[in-house]
KOLDRENFI-279094 format. One record per residue (C-alpha): residue number from 0; residue in one letter; y negated, z negated, x negated. Coordinates in pm, whole numbers, plus 32768, in hexadecimal, padded with zeros to 4 digits. Example, Ala and Ser with C-alpha at 12.3 -4.5 7.8 and 13.67 -1.06 7.14 Angstrom:
2
<site num="0" residu="A" y="81C2" z="7CF4" x="7B32"/>
<site num="1" residu="S" y="806A" z="7D36" x="7AA9"/>
end
This chain:
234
<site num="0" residu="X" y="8000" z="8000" x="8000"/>
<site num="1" residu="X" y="7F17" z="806C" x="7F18"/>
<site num="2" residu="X" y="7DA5" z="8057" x="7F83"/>
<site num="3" residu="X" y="7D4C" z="81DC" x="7EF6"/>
<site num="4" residu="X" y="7E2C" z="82DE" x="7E12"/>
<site num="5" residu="X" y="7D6E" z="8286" x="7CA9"/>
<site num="6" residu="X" y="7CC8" z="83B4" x="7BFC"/>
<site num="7" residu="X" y="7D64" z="8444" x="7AF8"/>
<site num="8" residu="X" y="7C9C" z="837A" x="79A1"/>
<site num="9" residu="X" y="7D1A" z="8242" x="7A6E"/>
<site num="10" residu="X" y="7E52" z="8272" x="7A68"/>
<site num="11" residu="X" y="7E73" z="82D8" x="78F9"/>
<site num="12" residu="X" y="7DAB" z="81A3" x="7893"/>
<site num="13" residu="X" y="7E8C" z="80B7" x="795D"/>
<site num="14" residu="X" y="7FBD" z="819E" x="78D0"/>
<site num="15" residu="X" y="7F61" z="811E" x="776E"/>
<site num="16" residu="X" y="7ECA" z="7FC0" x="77A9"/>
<site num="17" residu="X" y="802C" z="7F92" x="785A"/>
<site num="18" residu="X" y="80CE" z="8011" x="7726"/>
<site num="19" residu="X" y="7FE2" z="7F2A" x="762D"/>
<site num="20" residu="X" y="806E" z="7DF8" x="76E7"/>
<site num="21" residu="X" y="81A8" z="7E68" x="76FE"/>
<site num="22" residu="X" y="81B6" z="7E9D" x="7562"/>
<site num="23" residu="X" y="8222" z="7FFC" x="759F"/>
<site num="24" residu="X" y="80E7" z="7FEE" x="74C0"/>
<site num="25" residu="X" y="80B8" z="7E8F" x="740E"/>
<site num="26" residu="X" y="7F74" z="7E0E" x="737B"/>
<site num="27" residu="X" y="7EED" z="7EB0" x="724B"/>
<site num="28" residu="X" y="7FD6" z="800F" x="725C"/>
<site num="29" residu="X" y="7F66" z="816F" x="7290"/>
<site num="30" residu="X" y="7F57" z="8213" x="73F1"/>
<site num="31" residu="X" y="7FF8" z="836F" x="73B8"/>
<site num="32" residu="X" y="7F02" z="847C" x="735C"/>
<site num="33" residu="X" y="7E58" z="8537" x="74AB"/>
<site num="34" residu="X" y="7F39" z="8665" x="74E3"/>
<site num="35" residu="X" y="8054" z="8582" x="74CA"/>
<site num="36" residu="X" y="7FB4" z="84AC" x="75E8"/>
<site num="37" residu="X" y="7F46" z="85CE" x="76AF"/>
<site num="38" residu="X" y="8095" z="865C" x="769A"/>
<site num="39" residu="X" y="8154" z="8502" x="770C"/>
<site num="40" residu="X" y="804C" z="84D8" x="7821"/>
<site num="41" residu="X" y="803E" z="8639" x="78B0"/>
<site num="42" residu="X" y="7EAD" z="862E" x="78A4"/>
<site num="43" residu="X" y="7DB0" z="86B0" x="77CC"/>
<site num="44" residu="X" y="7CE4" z="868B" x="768A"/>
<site num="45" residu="X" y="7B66" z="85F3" x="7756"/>
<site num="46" residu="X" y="7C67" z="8505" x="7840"/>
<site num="47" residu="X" y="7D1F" z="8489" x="7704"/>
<site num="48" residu="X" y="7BE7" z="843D" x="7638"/>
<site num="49" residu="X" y="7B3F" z="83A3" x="7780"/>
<site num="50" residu="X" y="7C3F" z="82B1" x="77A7"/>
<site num="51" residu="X" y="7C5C" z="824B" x="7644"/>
<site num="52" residu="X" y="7AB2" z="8209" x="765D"/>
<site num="53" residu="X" y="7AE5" z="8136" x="7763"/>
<site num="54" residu="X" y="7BFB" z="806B" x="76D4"/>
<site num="55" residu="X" y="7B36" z="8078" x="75AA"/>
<site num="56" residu="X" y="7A28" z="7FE9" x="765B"/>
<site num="57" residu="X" y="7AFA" z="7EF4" x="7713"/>
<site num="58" residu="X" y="7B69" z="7E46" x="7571"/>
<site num="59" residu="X" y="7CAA" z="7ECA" x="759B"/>
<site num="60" residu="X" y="7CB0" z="7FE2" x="74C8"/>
<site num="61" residu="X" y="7BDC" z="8027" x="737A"/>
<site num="62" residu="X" y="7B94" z="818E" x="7329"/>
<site num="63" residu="X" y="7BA2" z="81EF" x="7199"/>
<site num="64" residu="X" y="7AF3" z="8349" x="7194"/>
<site num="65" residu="X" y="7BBF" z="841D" x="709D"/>
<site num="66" residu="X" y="7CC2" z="830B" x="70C7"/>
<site num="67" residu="X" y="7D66" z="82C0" x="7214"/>
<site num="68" residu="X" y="7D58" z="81E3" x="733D"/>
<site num="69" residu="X" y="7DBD" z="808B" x="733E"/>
<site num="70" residu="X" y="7E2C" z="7F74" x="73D6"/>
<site num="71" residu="X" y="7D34" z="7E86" x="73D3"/>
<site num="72" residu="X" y="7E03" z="7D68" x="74B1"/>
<site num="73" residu="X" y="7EDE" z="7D49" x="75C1"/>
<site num="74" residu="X" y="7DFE" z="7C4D" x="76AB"/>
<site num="75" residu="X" y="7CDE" z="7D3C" x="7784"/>
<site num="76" residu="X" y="7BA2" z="7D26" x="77F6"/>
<site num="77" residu="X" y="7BC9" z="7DFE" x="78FC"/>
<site num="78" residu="X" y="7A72" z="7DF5" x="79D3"/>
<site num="79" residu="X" y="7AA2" z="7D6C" x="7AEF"/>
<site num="80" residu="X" y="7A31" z="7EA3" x="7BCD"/>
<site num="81" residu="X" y="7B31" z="7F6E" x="7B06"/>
<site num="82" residu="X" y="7C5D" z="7E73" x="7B72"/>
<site num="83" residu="X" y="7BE0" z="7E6F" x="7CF8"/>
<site num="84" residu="X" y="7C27" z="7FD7" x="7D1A"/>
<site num="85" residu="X" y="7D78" z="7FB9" x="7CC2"/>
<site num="86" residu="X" y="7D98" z="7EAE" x="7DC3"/>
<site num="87" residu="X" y="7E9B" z="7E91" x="7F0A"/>
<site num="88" residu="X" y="7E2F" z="7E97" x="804E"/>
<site num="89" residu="X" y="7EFC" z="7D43" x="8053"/>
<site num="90" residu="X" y="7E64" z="7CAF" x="7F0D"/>
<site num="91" residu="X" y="7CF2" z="7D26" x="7F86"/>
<site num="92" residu="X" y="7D53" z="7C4B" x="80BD"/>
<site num="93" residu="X" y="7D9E" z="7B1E" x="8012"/>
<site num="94" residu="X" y="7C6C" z="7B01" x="7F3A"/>
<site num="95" residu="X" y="7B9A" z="7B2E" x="803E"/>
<site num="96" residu="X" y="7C42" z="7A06" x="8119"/>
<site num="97" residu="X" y="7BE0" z="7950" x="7FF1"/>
<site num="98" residu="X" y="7A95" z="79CB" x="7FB6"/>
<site num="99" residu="X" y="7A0D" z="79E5" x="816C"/>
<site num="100" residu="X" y="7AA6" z="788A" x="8175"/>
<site num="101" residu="X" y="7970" z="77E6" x="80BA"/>
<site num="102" residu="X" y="7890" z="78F2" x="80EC"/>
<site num="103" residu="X" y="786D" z="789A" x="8279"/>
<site num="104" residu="X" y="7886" z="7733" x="823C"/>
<site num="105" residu="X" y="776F" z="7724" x="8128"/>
<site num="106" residu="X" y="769D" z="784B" x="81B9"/>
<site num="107" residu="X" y="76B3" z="7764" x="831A"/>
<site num="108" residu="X" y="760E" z="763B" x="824B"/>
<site num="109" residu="X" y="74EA" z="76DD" x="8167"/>
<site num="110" residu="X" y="74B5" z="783C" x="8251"/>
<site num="111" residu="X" y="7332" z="7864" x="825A"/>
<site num="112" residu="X" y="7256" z="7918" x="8360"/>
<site num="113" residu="X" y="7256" z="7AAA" x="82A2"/>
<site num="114" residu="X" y="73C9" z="7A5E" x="8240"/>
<site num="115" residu="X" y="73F9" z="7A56" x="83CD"/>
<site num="116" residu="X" y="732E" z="7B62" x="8422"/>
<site num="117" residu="X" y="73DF" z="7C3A" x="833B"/>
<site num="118" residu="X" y="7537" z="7BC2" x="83C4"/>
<site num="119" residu="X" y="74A7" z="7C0D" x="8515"/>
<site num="120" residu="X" y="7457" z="7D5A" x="84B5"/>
<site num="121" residu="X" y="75B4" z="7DC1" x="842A"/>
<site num="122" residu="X" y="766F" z="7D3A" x="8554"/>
<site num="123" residu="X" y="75B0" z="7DF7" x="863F"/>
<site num="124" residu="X" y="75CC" z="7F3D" x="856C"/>
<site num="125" residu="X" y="7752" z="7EF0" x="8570"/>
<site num="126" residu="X" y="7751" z="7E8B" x="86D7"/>
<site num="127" residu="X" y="7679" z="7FEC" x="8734"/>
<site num="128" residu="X" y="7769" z="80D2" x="8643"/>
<site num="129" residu="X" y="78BD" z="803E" x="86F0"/>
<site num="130" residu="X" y="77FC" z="8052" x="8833"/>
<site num="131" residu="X" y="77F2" z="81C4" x="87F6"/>
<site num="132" residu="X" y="793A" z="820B" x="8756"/>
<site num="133" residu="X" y="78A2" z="822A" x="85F9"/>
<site num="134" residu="X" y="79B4" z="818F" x="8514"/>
<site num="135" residu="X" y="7919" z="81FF" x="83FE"/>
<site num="136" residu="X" y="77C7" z="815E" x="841C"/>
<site num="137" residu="X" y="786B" z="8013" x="84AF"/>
<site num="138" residu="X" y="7928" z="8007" x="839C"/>
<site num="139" residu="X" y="77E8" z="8010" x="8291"/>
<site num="140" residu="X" y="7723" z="7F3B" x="837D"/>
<site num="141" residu="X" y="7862" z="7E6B" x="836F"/>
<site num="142" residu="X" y="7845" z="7E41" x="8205"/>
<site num="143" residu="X" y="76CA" z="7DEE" x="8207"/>
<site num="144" residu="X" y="7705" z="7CD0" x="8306"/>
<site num="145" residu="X" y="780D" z="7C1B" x="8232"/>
<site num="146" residu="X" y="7705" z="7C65" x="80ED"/>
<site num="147" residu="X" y="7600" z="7BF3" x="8195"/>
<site num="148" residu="X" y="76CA" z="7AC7" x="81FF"/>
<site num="149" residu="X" y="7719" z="7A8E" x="8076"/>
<site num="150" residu="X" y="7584" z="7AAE" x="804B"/>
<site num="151" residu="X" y="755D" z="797E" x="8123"/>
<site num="152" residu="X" y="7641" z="7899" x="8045"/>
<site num="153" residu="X" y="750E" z="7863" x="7F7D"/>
<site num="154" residu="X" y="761E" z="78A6" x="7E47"/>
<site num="155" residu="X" y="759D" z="79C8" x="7D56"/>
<site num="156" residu="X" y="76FD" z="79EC" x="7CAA"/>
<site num="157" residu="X" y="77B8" z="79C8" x="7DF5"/>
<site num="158" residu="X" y="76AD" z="7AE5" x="7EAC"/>
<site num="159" residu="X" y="76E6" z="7BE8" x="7D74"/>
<site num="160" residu="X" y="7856" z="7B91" x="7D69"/>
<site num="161" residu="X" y="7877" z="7C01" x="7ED0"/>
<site num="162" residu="X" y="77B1" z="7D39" x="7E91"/>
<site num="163" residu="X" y="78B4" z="7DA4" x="7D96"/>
<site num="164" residu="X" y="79DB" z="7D38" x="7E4E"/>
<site num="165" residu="X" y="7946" z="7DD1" x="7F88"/>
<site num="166" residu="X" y="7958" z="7F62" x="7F01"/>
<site num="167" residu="X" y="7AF7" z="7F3D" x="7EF8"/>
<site num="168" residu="X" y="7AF8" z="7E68" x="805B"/>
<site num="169" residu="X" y="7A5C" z="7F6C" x="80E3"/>
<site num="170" residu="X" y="7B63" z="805A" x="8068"/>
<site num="171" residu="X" y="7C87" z="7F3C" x="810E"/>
<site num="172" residu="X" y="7BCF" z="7F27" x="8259"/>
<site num="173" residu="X" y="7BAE" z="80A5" x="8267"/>
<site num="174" residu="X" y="7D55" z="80A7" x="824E"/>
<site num="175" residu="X" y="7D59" z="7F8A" x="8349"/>
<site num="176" residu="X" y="7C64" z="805E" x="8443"/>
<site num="177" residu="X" y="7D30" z="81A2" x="841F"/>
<site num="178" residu="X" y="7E2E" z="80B9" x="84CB"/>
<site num="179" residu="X" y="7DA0" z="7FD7" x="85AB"/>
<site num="180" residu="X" y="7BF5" z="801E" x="85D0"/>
<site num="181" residu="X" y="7B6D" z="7EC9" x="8674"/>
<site num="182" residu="X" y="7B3F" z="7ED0" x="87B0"/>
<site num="183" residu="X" y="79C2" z="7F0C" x="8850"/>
<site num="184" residu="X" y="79CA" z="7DCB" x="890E"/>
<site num="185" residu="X" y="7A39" z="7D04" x="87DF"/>
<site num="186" residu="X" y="7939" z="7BF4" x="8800"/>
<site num="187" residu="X" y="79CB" z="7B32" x="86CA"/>
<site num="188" residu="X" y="78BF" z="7B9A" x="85B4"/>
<site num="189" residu="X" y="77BC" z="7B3F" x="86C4"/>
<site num="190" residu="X" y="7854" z="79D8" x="86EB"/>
<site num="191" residu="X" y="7856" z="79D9" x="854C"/>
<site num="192" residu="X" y="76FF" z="7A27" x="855D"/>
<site num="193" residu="X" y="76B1" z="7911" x="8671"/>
<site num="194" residu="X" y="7742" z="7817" x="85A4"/>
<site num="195" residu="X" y="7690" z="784F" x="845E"/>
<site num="196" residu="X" y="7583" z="7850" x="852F"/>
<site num="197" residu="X" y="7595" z="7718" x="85A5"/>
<site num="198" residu="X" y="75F5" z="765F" x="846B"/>
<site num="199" residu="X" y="7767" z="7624" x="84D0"/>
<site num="200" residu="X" y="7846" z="765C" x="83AC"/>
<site num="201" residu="X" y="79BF" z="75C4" x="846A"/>
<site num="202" residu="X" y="7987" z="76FE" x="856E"/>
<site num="203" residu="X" y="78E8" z="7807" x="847A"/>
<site num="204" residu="X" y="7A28" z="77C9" x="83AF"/>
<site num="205" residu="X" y="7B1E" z="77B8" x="84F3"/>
<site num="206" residu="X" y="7A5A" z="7927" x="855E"/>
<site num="207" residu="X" y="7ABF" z="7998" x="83F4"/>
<site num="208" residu="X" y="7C2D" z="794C" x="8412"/>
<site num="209" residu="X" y="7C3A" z="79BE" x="8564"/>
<site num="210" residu="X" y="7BB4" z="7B28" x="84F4"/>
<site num="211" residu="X" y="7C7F" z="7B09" x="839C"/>
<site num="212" residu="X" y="7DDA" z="7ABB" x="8469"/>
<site num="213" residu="X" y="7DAB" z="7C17" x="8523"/>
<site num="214" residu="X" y="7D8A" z="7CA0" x="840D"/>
<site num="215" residu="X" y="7EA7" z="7C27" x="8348"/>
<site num="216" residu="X" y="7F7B" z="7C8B" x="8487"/>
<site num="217" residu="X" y="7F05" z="7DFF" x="846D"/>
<site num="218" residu="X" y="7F4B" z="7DF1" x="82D0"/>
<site num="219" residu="X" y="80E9" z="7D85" x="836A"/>
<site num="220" residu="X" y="8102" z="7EBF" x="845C"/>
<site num="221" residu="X" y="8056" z="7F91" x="836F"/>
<site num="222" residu="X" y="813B" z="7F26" x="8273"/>
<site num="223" residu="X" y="8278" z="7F28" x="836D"/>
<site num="224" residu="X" y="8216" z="8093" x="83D0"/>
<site num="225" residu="X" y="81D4" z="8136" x="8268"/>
<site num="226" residu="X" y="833D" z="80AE" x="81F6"/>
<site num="227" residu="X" y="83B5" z="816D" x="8339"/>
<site num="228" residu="X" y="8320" z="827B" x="82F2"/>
<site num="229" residu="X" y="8377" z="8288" x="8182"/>
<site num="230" residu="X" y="8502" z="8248" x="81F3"/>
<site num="231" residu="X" y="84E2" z="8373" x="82E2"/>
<site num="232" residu="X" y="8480" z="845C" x="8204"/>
<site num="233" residu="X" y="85A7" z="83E4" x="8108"/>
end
């Protein structure tokens, strides 16, 4: 259940960070020279050099010009960014039960009047796009609400960090729409909204699980019917 297919310099830099840690290519040897990679990997010369500049960049790898590539150490620094997009729909689910949990709660107890006003907006721009069977813009509008909702905590590191985590959610709620699009009389981001309102943490964070349970339901059929239809076309 894989959020999005990965593009193709993605998938040759997790090819060979996977191989660094699996000491297919230990710490301090020589990566093969790049025909030798681009032959193994079925990709060409720009992709291969790509991925080796971001792993370079990453401290993995150490580019020698005239020399080689090497391995620099097994242990990444993978941005963070990098690592959502290669996230499950499952996985994305589970941080952000972790994250929504105390974002409600704390943006309940320090909210302030433009943080409201800008939640305000978002929910009705979500409310209007369902309203008129716009997915597409509910679903940004969507998005907004909850960031706007991390805004409110009052919490620099815990607003940007839901900005960042927010581009691949958006990506896990669009595979959770294509299944099951919320209804237009959903009235639970409303009642979310009506409790940070009003300062009440217990229901802003009962609201949350409510909404995060139906989701976690759709994640289970969706997952039920791609195994089905993975076994029927066996």
């Amino acid at each position: 259940m894989s959020i999005s297919r990965q593009p193709l310099v993605e998938q040759v830099i997790e090819h060979l960070r996977q191989q660094v840690q699996a000491q297919v290519y230990p710490v301090g040897s020589r990566l093969p020279p790049e025909p030798q990679l681009m032959a193994q990997l079925g990709v060409g010369r720009s992709t291969v050099r790509e991925a080796i500049r971001a792993l370079a960049h990453e401290g993995l790898l150490e580019v020698h010009q005239g020399d080689g590539t090497y391995v620099r150490t097994a242990v990444t620094t993978e941005p963070l960014a990098a690592r959502l997009r290669q996230a499950k729909v499952q996985e994305v689910h589970e941080v952000r039960r972790a994250l929504e949990l105390e974002v409600v709660a704390l943006a309940a107890e320090r909210r302030s009047t433009d943080d409201l006003a800008m939640i305000r907006h978002w929910l009705a721009v979500r409310t209007t796009a369902l309203a008129n069977g716009d997915t597409t813009a509910a679903l940004n509008a969507d998005i907004e609400l909850h960031c706007a909702i991390a805004g409110a905590t009052q919490n620099a590191m815990l607003r940007d960090l839901y900005r960042i985590f927010a581009v691949t959610l958006r990506d896990a709620l669009g595979v959770l729409w294509d299944v099951t699009a919320p209804a237009r009389d959903d009235h639970s981001h409303a009642d979310l909204v009506a409790a940070i309102e009003a300062g009440d943490a217990k229901i802003a964070i009962a609201v949350t699980r409510q909404i995060l349970a139906r989701h976690e339901a759709t994640i289970y059929r969706y997952g039920a019917e791609e195994a089905h239809r993975q076994g029927a076309e066996r």
